[in-house]
MARTOR-928708 format. One record per atom (N, C-alpha, C): residue in three letters; x, y, z. Coordinates in Angstrom, 2 decimals. Atoms other than C-alpha are relative to their C-alpha. Layout:
N
(r ALA (X Y Z))
...
This chain:
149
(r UNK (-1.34 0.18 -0.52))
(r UNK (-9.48 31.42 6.14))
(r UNK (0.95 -0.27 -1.17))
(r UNK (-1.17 0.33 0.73))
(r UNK (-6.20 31.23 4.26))
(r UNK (0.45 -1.22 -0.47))
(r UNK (-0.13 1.56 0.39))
(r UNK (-5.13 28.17 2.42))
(r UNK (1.40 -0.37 0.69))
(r UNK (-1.27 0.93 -1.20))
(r UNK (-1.66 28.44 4.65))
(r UNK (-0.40 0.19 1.18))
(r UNK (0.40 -0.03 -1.52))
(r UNK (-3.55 29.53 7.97))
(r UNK (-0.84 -1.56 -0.03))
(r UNK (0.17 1.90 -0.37))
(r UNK (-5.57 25.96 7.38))
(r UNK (1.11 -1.05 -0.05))
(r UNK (-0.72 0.92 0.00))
(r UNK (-2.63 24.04 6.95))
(r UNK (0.96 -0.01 1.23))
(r UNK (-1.17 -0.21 -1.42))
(r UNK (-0.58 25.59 10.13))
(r UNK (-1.31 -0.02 1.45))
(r UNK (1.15 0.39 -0.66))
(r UNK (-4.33 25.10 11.97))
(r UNK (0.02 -1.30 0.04))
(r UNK (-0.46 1.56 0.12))
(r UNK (-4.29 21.54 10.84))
(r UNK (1.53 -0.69 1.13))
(r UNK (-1.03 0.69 -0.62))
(r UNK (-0.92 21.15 11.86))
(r UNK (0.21 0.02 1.43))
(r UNK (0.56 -0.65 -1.35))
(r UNK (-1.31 22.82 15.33))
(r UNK (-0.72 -0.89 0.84))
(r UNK (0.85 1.01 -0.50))
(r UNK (-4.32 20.60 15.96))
(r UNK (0.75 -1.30 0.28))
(r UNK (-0.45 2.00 -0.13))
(r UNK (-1.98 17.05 15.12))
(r UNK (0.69 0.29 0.89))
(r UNK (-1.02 0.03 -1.29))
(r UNK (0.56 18.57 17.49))
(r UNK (-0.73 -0.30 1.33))
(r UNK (0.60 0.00 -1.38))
(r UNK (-1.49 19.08 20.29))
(r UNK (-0.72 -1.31 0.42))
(r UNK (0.53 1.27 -0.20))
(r UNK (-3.29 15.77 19.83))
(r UNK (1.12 -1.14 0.42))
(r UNK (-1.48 0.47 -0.24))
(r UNK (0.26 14.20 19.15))
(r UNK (0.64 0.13 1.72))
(r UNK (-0.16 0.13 -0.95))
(r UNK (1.20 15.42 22.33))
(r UNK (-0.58 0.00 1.26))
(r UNK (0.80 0.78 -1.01))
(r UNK (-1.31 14.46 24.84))
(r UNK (0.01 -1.31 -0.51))
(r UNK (-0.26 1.32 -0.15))
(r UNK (-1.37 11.11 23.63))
(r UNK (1.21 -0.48 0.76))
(r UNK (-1.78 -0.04 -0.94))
(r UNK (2.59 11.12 24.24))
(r UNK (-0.13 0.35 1.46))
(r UNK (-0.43 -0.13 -1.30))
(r UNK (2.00 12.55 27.68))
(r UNK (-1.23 -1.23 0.77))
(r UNK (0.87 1.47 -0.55))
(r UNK (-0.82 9.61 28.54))
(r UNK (1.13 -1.11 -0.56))
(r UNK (-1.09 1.27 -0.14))
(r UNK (2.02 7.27 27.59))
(r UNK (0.92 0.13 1.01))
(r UNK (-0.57 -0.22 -1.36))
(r UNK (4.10 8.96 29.71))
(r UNK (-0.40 -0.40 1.00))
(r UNK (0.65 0.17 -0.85))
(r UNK (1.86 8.67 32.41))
(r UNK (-0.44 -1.19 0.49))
(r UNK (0.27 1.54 0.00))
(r UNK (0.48 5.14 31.92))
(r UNK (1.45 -0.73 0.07))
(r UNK (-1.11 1.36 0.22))
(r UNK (4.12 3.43 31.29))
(r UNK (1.05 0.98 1.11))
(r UNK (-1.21 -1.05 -0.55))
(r UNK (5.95 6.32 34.00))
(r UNK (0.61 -1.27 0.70))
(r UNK (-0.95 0.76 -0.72))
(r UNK (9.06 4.93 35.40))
(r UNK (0.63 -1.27 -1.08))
(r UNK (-0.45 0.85 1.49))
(r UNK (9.74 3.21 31.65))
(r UNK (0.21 1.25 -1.15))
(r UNK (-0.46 -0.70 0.80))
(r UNK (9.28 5.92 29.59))
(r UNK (0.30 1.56 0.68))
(r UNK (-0.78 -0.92 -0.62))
(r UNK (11.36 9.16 31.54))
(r UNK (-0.37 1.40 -0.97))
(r UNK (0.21 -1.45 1.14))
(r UNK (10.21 12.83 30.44))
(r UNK (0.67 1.37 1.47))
(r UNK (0.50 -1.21 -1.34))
(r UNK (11.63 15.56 32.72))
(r UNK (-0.81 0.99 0.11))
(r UNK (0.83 -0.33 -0.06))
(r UNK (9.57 17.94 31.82))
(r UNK (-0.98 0.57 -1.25))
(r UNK (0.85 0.09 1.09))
(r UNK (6.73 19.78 29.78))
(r UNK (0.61 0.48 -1.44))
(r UNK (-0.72 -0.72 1.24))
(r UNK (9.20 21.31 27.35))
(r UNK (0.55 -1.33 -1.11))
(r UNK (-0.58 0.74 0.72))
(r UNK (10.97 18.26 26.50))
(r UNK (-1.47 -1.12 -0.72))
(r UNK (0.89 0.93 0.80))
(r UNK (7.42 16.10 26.13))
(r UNK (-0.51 1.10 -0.94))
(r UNK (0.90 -0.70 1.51))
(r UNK (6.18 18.98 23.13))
(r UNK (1.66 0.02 -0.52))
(r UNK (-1.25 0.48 1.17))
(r UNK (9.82 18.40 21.77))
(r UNK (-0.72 -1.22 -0.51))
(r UNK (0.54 1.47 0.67))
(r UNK (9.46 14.59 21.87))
(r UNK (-1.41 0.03 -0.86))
(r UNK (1.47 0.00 0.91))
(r UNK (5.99 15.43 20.31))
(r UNK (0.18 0.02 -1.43))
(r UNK (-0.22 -1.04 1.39))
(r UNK (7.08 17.57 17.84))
(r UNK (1.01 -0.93 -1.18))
(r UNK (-1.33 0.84 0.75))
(r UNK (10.10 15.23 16.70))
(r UNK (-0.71 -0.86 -0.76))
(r UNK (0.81 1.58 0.67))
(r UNK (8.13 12.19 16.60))
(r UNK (-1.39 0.19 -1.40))
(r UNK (0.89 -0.55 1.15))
(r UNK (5.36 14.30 14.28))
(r UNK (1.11 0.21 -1.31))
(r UNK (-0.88 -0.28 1.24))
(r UNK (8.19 15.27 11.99))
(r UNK (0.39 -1.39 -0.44))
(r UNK (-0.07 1.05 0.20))
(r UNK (9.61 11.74 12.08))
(r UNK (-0.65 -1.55 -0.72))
(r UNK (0.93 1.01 0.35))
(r UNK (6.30 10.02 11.54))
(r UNK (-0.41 0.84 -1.51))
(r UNK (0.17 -0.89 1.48))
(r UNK (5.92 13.00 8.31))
(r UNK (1.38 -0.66 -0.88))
(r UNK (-1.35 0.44 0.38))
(r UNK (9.21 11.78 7.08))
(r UNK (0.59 -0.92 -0.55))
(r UNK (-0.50 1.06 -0.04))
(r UNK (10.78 8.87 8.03))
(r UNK (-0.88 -1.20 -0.13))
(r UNK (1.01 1.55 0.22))
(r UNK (7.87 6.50 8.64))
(r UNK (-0.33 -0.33 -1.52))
(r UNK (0.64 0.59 1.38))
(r UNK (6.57 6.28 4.44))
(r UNK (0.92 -0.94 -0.43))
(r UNK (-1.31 0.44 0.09))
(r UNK (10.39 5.36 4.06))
(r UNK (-0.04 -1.67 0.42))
(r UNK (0.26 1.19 -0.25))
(r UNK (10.01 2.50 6.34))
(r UNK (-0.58 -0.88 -0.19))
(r UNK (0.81 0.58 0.55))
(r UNK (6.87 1.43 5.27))
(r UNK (0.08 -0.69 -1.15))
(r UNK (0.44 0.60 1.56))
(r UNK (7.68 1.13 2.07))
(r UNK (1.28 -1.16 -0.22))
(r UNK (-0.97 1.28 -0.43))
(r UNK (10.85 -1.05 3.16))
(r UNK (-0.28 -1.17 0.74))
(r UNK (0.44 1.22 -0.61))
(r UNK (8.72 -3.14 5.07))
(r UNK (-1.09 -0.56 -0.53))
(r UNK (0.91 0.08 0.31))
(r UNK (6.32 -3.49 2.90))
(r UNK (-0.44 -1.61 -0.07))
(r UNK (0.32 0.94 -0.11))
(r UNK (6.34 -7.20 2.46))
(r UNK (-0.74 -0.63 1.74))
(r UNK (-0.48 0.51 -1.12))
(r UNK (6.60 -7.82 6.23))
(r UNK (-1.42 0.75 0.40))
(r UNK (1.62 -0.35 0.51))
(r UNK (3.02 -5.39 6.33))
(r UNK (-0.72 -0.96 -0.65))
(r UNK (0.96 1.17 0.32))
(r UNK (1.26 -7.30 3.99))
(r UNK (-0.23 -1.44 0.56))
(r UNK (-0.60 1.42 -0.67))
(r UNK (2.52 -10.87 5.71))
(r UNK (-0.96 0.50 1.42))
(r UNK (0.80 0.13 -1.64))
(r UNK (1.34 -9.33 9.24))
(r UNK (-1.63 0.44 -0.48))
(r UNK (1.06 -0.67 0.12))
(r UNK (-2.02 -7.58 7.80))
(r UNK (0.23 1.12 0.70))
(r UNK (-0.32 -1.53 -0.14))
(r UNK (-0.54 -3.83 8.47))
(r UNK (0.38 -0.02 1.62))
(r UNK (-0.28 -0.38 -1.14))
(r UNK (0.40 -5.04 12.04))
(r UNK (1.39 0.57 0.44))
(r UNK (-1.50 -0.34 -0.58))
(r UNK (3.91 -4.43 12.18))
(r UNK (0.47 1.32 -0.10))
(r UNK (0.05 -1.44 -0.41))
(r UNK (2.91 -0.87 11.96))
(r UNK (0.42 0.72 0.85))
(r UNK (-0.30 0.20 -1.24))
(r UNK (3.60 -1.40 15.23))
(r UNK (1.41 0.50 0.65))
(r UNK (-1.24 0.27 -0.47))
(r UNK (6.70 -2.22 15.33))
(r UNK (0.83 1.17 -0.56))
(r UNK (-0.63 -0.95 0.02))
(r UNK (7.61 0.84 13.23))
(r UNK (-0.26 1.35 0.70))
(r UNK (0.74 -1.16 -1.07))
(r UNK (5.76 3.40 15.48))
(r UNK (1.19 -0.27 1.24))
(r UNK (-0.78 0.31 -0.80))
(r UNK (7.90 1.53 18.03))
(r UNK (1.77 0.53 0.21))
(r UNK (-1.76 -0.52 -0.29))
(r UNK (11.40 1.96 17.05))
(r UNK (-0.05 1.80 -0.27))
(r UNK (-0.18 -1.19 -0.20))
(r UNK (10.58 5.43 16.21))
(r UNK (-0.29 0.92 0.91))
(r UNK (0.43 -0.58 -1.34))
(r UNK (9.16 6.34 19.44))
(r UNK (1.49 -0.37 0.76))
(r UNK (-1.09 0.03 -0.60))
(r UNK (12.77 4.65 20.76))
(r UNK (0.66 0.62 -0.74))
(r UNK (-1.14 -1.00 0.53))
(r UNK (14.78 6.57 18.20))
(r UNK (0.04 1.55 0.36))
(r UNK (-0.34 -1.09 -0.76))
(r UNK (13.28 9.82 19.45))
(r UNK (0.63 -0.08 1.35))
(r UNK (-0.62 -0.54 -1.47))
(r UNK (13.94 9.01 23.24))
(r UNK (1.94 -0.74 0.04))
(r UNK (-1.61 -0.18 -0.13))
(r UNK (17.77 8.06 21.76))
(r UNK (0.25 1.52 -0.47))
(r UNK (-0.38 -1.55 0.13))
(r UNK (18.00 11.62 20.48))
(r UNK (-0.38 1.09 0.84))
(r UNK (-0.06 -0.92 -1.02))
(r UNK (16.93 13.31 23.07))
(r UNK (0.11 -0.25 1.77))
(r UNK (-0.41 0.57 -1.51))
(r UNK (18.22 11.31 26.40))
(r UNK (0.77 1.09 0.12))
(r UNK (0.04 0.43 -1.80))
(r UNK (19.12 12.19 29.27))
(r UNK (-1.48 0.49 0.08))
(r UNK (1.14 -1.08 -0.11))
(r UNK (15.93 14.44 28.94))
(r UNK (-1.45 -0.70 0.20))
(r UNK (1.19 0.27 0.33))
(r UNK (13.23 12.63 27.42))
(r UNK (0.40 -1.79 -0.51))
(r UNK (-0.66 1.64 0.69))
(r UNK (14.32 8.11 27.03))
(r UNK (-0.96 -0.32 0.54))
(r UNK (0.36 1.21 -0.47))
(r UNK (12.74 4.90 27.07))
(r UNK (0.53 -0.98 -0.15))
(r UNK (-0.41 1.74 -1.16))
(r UNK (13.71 1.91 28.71))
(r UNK (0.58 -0.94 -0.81))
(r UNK (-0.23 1.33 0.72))
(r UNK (13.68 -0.63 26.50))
(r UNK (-0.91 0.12 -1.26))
(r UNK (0.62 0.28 1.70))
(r UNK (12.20 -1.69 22.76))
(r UNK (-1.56 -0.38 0.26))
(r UNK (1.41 0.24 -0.75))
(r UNK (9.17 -3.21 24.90))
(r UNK (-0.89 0.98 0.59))
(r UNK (0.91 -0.63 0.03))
(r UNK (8.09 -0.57 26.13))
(r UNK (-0.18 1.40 -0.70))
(r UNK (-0.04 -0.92 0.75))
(r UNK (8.78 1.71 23.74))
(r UNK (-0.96 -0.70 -1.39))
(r UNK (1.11 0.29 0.69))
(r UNK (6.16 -0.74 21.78))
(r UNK (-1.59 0.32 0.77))
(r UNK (0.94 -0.18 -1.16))
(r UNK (3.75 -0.69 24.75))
(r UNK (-0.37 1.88 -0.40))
(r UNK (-0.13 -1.49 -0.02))
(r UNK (4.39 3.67 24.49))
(r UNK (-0.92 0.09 -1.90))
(r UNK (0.40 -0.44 1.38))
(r UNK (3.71 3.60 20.50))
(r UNK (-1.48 -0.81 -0.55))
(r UNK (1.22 0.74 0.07))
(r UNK (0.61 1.03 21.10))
(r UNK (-1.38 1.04 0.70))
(r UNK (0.66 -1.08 -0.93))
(r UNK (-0.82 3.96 23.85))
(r UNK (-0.22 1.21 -0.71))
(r UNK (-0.51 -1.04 0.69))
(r UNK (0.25 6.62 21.35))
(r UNK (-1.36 -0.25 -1.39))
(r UNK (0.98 0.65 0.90))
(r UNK (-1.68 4.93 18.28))
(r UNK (-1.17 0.40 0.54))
(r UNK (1.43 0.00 -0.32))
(r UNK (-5.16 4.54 20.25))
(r UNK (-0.54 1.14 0.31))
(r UNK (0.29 -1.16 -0.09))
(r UNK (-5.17 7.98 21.62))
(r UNK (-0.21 0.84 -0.95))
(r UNK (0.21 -0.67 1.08))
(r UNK (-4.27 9.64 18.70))
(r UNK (-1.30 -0.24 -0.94))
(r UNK (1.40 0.04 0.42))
(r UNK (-7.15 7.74 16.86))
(r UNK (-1.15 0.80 0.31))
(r UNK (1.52 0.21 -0.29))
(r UNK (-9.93 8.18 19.26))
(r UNK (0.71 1.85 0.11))
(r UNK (0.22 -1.31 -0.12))
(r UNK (-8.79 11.96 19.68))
(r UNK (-0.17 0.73 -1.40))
(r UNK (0.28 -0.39 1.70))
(r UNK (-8.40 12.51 15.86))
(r UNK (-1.62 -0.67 -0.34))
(r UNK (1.46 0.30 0.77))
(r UNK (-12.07 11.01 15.48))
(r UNK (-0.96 0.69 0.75))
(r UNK (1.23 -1.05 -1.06))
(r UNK (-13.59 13.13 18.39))
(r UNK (0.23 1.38 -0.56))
(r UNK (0.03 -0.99 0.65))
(r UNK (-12.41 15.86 16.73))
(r UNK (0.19 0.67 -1.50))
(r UNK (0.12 -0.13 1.64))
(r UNK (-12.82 15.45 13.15))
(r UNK (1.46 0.26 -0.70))
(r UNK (-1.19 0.09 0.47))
(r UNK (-9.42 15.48 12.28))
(r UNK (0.36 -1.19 -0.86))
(r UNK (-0.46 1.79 0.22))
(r UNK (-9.26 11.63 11.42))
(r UNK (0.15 0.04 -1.61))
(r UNK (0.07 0.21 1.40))
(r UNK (-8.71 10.47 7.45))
(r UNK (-1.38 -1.10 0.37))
(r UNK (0.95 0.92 0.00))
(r UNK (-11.88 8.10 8.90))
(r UNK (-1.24 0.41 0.25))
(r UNK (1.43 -0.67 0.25))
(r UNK (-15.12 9.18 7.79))
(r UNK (-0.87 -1.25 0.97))
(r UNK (1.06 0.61 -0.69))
(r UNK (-18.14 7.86 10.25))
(r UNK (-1.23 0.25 -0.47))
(r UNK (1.23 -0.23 0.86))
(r UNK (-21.28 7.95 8.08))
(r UNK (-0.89 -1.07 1.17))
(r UNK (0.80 0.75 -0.16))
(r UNK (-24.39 6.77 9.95))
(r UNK (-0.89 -0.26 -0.91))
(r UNK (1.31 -0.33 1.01))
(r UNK (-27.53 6.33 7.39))
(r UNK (-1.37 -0.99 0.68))
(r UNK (1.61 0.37 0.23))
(r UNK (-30.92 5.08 7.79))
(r UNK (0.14 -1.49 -1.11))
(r UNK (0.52 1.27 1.31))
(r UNK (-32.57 2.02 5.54))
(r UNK (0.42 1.19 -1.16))
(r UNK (0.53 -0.96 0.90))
(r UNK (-32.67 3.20 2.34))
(r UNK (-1.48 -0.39 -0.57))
(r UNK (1.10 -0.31 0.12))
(r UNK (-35.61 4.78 0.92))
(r UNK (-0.28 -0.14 -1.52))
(r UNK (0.40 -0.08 1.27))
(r UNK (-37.27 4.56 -2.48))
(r UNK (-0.06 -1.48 -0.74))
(r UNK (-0.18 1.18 0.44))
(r UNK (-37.11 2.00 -4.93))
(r UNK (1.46 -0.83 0.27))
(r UNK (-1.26 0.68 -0.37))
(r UNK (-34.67 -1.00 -4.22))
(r UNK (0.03 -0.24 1.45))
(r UNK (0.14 0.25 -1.39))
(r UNK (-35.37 -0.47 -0.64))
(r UNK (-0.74 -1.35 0.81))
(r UNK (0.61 1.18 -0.51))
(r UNK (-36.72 -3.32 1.66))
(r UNK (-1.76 0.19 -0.10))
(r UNK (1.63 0.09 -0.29))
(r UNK (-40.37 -4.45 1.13))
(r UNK (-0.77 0.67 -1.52))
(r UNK (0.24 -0.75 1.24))
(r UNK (-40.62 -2.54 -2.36))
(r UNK (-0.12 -0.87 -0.92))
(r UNK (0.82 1.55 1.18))
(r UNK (-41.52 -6.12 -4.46))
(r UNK (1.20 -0.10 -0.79))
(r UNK (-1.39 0.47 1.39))
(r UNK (-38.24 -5.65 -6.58))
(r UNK (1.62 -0.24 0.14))
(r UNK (-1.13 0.30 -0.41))
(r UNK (-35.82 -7.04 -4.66))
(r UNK (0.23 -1.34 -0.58))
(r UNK (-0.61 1.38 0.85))
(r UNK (-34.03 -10.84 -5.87))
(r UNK (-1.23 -0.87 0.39))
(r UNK (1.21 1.55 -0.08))
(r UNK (-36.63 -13.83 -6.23))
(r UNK (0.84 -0.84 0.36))
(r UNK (-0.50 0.50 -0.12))
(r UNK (-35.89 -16.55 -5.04))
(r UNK (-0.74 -1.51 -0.24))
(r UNK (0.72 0.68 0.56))
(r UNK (-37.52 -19.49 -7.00))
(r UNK (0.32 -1.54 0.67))
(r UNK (-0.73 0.84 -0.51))
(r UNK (-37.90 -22.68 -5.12))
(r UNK (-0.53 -1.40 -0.80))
Protein backbone atom coordinates (compact mmCIF):
# COMPACT_ATOMS: atom_id res chain seq x y z
CA UNK A 1 0.00 0.00 0.00
CA UNK A 2 0.97 3.62 -0.52
CA UNK A 3 2.61 5.66 2.13
CA UNK A 4 -0.45 8.36 1.50
CA UNK A 5 -3.22 5.53 1.05
CA UNK A 6 -1.95 4.41 4.84
CA UNK A 7 -2.20 7.67 6.20
CA UNK A 8 -5.88 8.55 4.63
CA UNK A 9 -6.66 4.61 5.90
CA UNK A 10 -5.41 5.59 9.29
CA UNK A 11 -7.25 8.61 9.21
CA UNK A 12 -10.57 7.08 7.96
CA UNK A 13 -10.29 4.46 10.70
CA UNK A 14 -9.92 7.55 13.71
CA UNK A 15 -12.94 9.10 12.02
CA UNK A 16 -15.13 6.37 12.12
CA UNK A 17 -14.06 5.37 15.62
CA UNK A 18 -14.26 9.21 16.52
CA UNK A 19 -17.62 9.09 15.47
CA UNK A 20 -19.34 6.25 17.05
CA UNK A 21 -18.00 7.12 20.24
CA UNK A 22 -19.62 10.73 19.63
CA UNK A 23 -22.85 9.06 18.64
CA UNK A 24 -22.80 6.70 22.08
CA UNK A 25 -22.52 10.06 23.82
CA UNK A 26 -25.18 11.21 22.01
CA UNK A 27 -27.20 8.47 22.93
CA UNK A 28 -26.19 7.92 26.57
CA UNK A 29 -26.45 11.86 27.59
CA UNK A 30 -29.67 12.39 24.71
CA UNK A 31 -31.76 15.26 25.69
CA UNK A 32 -28.24 17.15 26.92
CA UNK A 33 -26.26 16.73 24.13
CA UNK A 34 -28.84 17.63 20.79
CA UNK A 35 -27.66 16.13 17.27
CA UNK A 36 -30.36 16.43 14.57
CA UNK A 37 -29.07 14.24 12.49
CA UNK A 38 -26.45 11.71 10.96
CA UNK A 39 -24.82 14.38 8.83
CA UNK A 40 -24.31 16.84 11.46
CA UNK A 41 -22.94 13.95 14.12
CA UNK A 42 -19.86 12.98 11.22
CA UNK A 43 -19.46 16.89 11.07
CA UNK A 44 -19.29 17.21 14.87
CA UNK A 45 -16.92 14.15 14.47
CA UNK A 46 -14.92 15.40 11.97
CA UNK A 47 -14.49 18.98 13.66
CA UNK A 48 -13.74 17.69 16.96
CA UNK A 49 -10.88 15.24 15.13
CA UNK A 50 -9.46 18.32 13.49
CA UNK A 51 -9.74 20.30 16.73
CA UNK A 52 -8.28 17.60 18.92
CA UNK A 53 -5.21 17.48 15.76
CA UNK A 54 -4.82 21.14 16.29
CA UNK A 55 -6.00 22.94 18.98
CA UNK A 56 -5.72 20.45 21.85
CA UNK A 57 -1.32 20.29 21.89
CA UNK A 58 -1.91 24.19 22.12
CA UNK A 59 -3.87 23.79 25.20
CA UNK A 60 -1.97 21.27 26.67
CA UNK A 61 0.92 22.88 26.53
CA UNK A 62 -0.85 26.03 28.25
CA UNK A 63 -2.03 23.91 30.84
CA UNK A 64 0.69 22.23 31.37
CA UNK A 65 1.29 23.03 34.98
CA UNK A 66 -2.37 22.46 35.89
CA UNK A 67 -1.67 18.59 34.11
CA UNK A 68 1.14 17.84 36.05
CA UNK A 69 -0.68 19.27 39.51
CA UNK A 70 -3.84 16.99 38.52
CA UNK A 71 -1.67 13.84 37.22
CA UNK A 72 -2.88 14.39 33.36
CA UNK A 73 -6.51 14.62 34.72
CA UNK A 74 -7.58 17.81 33.56
CA UNK A 75 -7.28 16.27 30.21
CA UNK A 76 -10.59 16.21 30.92
CA UNK A 77 -11.45 19.28 31.22
CA UNK A 78 -9.81 20.11 27.87
CA UNK A 79 -11.62 17.32 25.88
CA UNK A 80 -14.55 19.07 27.60
CA UNK A 81 -14.53 22.57 26.51
CA UNK A 82 -13.67 21.36 23.16
CA UNK A 83 -16.47 19.04 22.80
CA UNK A 84 -18.59 22.46 23.99
CA UNK A 85 -16.74 24.65 21.53
CA UNK A 86 -17.72 22.33 18.70
CA UNK A 87 -21.50 22.16 19.74
CA UNK A 88 -21.02 26.35 19.91
CA UNK A 89 -20.02 26.23 16.25
CA UNK A 90 -22.32 24.27 15.01
CA UNK A 91 -25.78 25.04 17.08
CA UNK A 92 -28.82 25.02 16.33
CA UNK A 93 -27.77 21.65 14.61
CA UNK A 94 -25.52 19.79 16.69
CA UNK A 95 -25.21 21.75 20.91
CA UNK A 96 -24.68 20.82 24.33
CA UNK A 97 -26.38 21.89 27.26
CA UNK A 98 -24.11 22.87 29.56
CA UNK A 99 -20.08 22.59 30.49
CA UNK A 100 -21.28 19.45 32.68
CA UNK A 101 -22.31 17.64 30.38
CA UNK A 102 -20.29 18.47 27.81
CA UNK A 103 -17.60 16.91 30.46
CA UNK A 104 -19.85 13.87 31.09
CA UNK A 105 -19.97 13.74 26.68
CA UNK A 106 -15.94 14.10 26.49
CA UNK A 107 -15.59 11.47 29.57
CA UNK A 108 -18.01 8.89 27.20
CA UNK A 109 -16.00 10.04 24.17
CA UNK A 110 -12.46 9.27 25.86
CA UNK A 111 -13.44 5.55 27.00
CA UNK A 112 -14.93 4.57 23.75
CA UNK A 113 -12.42 5.84 21.70
CA UNK A 114 -9.81 3.90 23.87
CA UNK A 115 -11.42 0.59 24.12
CA UNK A 116 -12.31 0.87 20.26
CA UNK A 117 -8.75 2.09 19.30
CA UNK A 118 -7.36 -1.03 21.34
CA UNK A 119 -9.87 -3.59 19.78
CA UNK A 120 -8.70 -2.56 16.75
CA UNK A 121 -5.12 -1.99 16.89
CA UNK A 122 -5.18 1.46 16.21
CA UNK A 123 -4.20 2.53 19.89
CA UNK A 124 -0.46 4.24 20.57
CA UNK A 125 -0.92 1.31 23.55
CA UNK A 126 0.94 -1.70 22.92
CA UNK A 127 -0.59 -4.94 24.95
CA UNK A 128 2.32 -7.40 25.17
CA UNK A 129 1.38 -10.61 27.02
CA UNK A 130 4.69 -12.89 27.73
CA UNK A 131 5.24 -15.99 29.55
CA UNK A 132 7.98 -16.43 32.62
CA UNK A 133 11.04 -15.96 31.18
CA UNK A 134 13.10 -18.69 29.98
CA UNK A 135 16.82 -19.40 30.16
CA UNK A 136 19.26 -18.16 32.41
CA UNK A 137 18.09 -15.48 35.02
CA UNK A 138 14.79 -17.12 34.95
CA UNK A 139 13.06 -18.45 38.19
CA UNK A 140 14.58 -21.59 39.84
CA UNK A 141 17.92 -21.31 37.69
CA UNK A 142 20.34 -20.99 41.15
CA UNK A 143 21.52 -17.43 39.96
CA UNK A 144 19.11 -15.35 41.10
CA UNK A 145 19.98 -12.65 44.43
CA UNK A 146 21.15 -14.49 47.75
CA UNK A 147 19.94 -13.58 50.42
CA UNK A 148 22.39 -14.11 53.39
CA UNK A 149 20.84 -14.35 56.75
Amino acid sequence: MQPGNNKLARFLKSWLINTLAVALAVMILRGHIHCENNYYLLAAALLLGILNAFVRPILMLIALPLLIFTLGLFTLVINALLLYFVGFLLKPDFYVDSFSYAFLGALIISVVSILLNVLTGTSRVNVQRRGPPKGPGGPGDGNGPVIDV
